[in-house]
TORKE-685830 format. One record per residue (C-alpha): residue in one letter; x, y, z. Coordinates in steps of 0.25 Angstrom, whole numbers, plus 5000, padded with zeros to 4 digits. Last residue first. Layout:
AXYZ
...
***
This chain:
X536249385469
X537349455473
X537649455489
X538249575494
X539049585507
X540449535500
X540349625490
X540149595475
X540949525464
X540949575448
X540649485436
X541349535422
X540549485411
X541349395401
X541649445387
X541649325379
X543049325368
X543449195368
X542249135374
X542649055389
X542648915392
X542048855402
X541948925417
X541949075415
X540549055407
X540049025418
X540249165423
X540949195436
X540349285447
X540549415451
X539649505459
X539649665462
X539149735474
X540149825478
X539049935473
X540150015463
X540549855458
X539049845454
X539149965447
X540549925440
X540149775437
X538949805427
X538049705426
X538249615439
X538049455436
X536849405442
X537049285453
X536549145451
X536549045463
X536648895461
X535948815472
X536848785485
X537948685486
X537848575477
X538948465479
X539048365466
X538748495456
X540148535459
X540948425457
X540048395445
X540248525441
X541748515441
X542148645435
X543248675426
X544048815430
X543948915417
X545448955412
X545649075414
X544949195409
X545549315401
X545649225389
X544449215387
X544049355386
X543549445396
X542949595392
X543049725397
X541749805396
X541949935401
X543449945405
X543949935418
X544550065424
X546050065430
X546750035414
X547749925415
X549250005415
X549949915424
X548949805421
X549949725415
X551049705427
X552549715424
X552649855431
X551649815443
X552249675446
X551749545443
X551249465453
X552349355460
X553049255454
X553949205465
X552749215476
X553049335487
X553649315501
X553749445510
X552149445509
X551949305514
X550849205507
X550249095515
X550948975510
X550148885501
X550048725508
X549148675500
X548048685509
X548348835513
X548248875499
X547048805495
X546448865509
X546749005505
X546449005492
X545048945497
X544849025507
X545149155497
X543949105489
X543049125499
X543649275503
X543549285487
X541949245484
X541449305498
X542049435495
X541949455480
X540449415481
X540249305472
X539149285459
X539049135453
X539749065442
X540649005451
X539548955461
X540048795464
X541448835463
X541348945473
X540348865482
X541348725481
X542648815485
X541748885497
X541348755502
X542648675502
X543248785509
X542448755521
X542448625520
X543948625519
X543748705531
X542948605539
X543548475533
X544848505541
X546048515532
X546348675535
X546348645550
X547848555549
X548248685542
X548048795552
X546648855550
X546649005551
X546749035536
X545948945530
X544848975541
X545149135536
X544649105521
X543548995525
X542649095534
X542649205523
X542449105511
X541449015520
X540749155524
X540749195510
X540649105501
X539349045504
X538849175505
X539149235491
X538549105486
X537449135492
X536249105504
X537549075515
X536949015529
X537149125540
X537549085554
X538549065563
X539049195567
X540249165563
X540249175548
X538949235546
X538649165531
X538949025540
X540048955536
X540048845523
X540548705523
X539648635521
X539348575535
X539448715541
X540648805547
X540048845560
X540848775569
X542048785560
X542148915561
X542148925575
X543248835577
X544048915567
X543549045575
X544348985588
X545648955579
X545549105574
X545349165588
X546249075594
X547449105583
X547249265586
X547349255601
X548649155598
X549249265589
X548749365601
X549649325610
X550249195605
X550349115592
X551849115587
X552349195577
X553249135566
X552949225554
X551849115549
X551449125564
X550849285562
X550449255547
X549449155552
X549049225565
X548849345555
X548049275546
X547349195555
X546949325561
X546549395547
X545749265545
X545049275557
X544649445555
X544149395540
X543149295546
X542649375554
X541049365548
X541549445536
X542049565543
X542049545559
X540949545568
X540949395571
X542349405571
X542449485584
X543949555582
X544749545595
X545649445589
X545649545575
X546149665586
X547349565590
X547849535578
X547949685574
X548649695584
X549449575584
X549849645569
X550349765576
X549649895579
X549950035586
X549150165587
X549650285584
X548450325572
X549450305561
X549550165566
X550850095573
X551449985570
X551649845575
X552149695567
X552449585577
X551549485567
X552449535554
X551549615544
X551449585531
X550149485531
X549649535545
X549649655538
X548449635530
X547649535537
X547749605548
X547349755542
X546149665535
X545549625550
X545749765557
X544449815556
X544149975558
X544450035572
X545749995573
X546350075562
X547650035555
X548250155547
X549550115549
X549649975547
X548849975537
X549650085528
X550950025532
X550249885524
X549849965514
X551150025510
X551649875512
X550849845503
X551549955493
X550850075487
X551150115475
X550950285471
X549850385473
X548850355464
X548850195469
X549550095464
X549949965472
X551249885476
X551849755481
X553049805492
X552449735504
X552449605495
X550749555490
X550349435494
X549149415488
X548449355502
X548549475506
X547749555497
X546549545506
X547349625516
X547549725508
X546349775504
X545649745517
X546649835523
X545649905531
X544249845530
X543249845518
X544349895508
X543749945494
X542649925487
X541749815495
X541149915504
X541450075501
X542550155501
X543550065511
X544950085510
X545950095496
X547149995498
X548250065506
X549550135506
X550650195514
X550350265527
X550150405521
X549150315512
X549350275496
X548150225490
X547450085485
X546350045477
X546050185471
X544650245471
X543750285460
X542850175461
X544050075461
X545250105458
X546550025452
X548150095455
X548449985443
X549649915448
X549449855460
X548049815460
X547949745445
X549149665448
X548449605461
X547149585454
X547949495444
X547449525427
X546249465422
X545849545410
X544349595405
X544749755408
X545249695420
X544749595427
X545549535441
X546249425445
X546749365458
X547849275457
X548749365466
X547849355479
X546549275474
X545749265486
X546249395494
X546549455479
X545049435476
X544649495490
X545449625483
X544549645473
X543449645479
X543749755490
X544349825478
X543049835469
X542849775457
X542649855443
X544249915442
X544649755441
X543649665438
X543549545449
X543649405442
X542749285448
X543749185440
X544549165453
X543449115458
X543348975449
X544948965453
X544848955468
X543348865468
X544248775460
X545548785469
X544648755482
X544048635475
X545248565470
X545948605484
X544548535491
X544848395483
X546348395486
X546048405501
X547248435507
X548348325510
X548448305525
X549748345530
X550848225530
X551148195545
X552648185546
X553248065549
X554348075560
X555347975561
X555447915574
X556847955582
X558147845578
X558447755588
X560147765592
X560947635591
X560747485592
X561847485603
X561347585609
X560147515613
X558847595614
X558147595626
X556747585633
X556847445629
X555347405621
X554847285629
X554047175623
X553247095633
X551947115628
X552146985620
X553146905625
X554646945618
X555146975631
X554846845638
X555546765626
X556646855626
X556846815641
X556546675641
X557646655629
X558746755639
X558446635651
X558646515645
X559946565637
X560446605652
X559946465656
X560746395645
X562046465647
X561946445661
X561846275658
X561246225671
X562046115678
***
């Protein structure tokens, strides 16, 4: 008589034994209640790739080696002026009478001229930095003034002198709105307002007609880039702007948001393609072609091409090797030729791609005008140069002391990668006639770099035009 017991023992050992062969494992499509509820996976999040320590070194050398290229207040022009406050915003310093004091301070409470003419002026619309006289004095395009102060920051409520009263920003910005004019470039006026207007933003015109911000979107879409200003780099960096600005206030990318995002992303593309092994963009942007002969042109396509590129790339772009080649160039060439003769437009725009790129790197927020810095800049009334003269004086003088303390250079570092033979540059003899032409130079002395004499005047270097190449 069989034993049940035995053959039902028999029978459960075989069957273990069969599941357990290999490939015959089985995962049950359920989970037993009585071993309770399976927790969800934990979600690791990806850590962002840290940014090149090495570039940032680099990019913040080149940063504080141009800073020391100082402007001279009542000598250099407006138009120059002002593309130091787009690299430099608050920080930027300025010459007077032999004395650093903050460009932006400077503006606001000393109603300055230039040639005889006022920096800014009330308008029946409100206010407005001084238009064009001639080039490189004052505005270029409308609202260039303001719209490469942008990046200082300044509240709607900041003000500036003029002989017939302050002016707000916000003056200014009524004023742009109203006296919009489509028949000159729009470019600046987007850059502008699209940093204190909201996206669904509309007026009218004194001359009846009616404009928004998708507007003025629209019309830099239609713009032709290879006939724009400075190869139309500045019309793409006004759309990223405005695109970034738009989503940053919780748009969404459609109509003529997404028009404006495939216009950017398809230039991006573009400058890539022609970007070269080096680093470098051709001298005629995108056209192609044009190999660079100068300092001056080194920069300046790179400068130009790198400042919007920063601006329009989202972040997982800003790690590729192409744009921190890009920027690795133009911080090597402003180290490499320190001591040599810029042009003001080349040498900031340059220098405001590197800003822009440490900032955005490090993950610096892009500034808002209804949220100011904790310490901001000091206000008219407490300010020192409330009462500083409006002329220069003849022969002002530097001191030690007015100077910072010098950047050290790694020369090794820098002789280890040459670049292009060293360039020399005469220093301008008398600032004020060449500063009447627009043509003026500035350059750093050697002498800057060690140690200054206590008391050894330094000669006062200007900067020239973005058209004119100083040899």
């Amino acid at each position: 008589m069989i034993n049940k017991h035995l053959v039902c023992t028999f029978i459960i050992a075989v069957s273990v034994s069969v599941s357990n062969a290999p490939g015959q494992f089985r995962e049950p499509n359920y989970a037993p209640a009585e071993q309770g509820v399976i927790a969800s996976p934990r979600i690791v999040t990806k850590a962002p790739r840290t940014p090149n320590r090495d570039l940032i070194e680099t990019v913040t050398e080149a940063i504080d080696i141009s800073s020391r290229r100082y402007l001279v207040a009542n000598e250099h022009s407006p138009w120059q002026i002002y593309h130091g406050l787009n690299a430099y915003r608050r920080d930027f310093m300025l010459d007077l009478d032999g004395k650093l004091v903050p460009a932006v301070d400077w503006l606001s409470t000393t109603n300055p001229y230039f040639r005889g003419l006022p920096w800014f002026e009330k308008t029946v619309h409100g206010g407005r930095a001084h238009k064009f006289t001639s080039p490189y004095h004052f505005e270029g395009h409308p609202n260039q003034s303001l719209a490469l102060m942008v990046m200082c920051n300044l509240p709607l409520d900041h003000k500036f002198q003029t002989d017939g009263g302050p002016i707000t920003v916000q003056d200014i910005v009524n004023n742009a709105k109203a006296d919009l004019n489509p028949r000159e470039e729009l470019t600046w006026t987007l850059w502008f307002l699209t940093h204190y207007l909201g996206s669904e933003e509309t007026w009218m015109t004194r001359r009846g007609e009616t404009w928004s911000i998708e507007k003025l979107v629209a019309n830099q879409i239609e713009t032709q880039v290879t006939k724009a200003a400075c190869g139309g780099t500045h019309n793409l960096y006004a759309l990223a702007a405005a695109r970034n600005n738009h989503v940053r206030r919780g748009g969404q990318i459609r109509g003529v948001w997404m028009q404006a995002d495939q216009k950017i992303n398809r230039y991006l593309v573009a400058a890539r393609s022609l970007q070269r092994p080096d680093g470098s963009f051709p001298t005629n942007y995108f056209r192609g072609y044009g190999y660079p002969k100068s300092f001056s042109e080194q920069i300046a396509s790179t400068g130009h091409m790198m400042e919007w590129i920063v601006v329009a790339a989202n972040k997982k772009q800003l790690n590729d090797p192409w744009i921190e080649n890009g920027i690795r160039y133009i911080a090597e060439r402003l180290i490499q030729y320190r001591d040599e003769s810029a042009e003001c437009g080349p040498l900031y725009h340059a220098v405001s791609a590197l800003v822009l790129y440490r900032e955005r790197v490090t993950g610096v927020e892009w500034p808002r005008h209804d949220v100011q810095p904790t310490s901001p800049t000091k206000t008219p009334e407490a300010s020192p140069l409330a009462n500083a003269p409006e002329k220069e004086s003849a022969a002002p003088t530097k001191t030690a002391e007015n100077f910072p303390t010098p950047v050290r250079i790694d020369d090794q570092k820098l002789d280890a990668k040459p670049i292009m033979p060293k360039q020399t540059a005469e220093k301008p003899a008398d600032v004020s006639k060449q500063a009447q032409k627009g043509t003026l130079s500035i350059g750093i002395e050697e002498d800057l770099l060690r140690e200054p004499k206590e008391t050894a005047p330094v000669e006062r270097l200007a900067a020239p035009d973005e058209g004119t190449i100083v040899q």
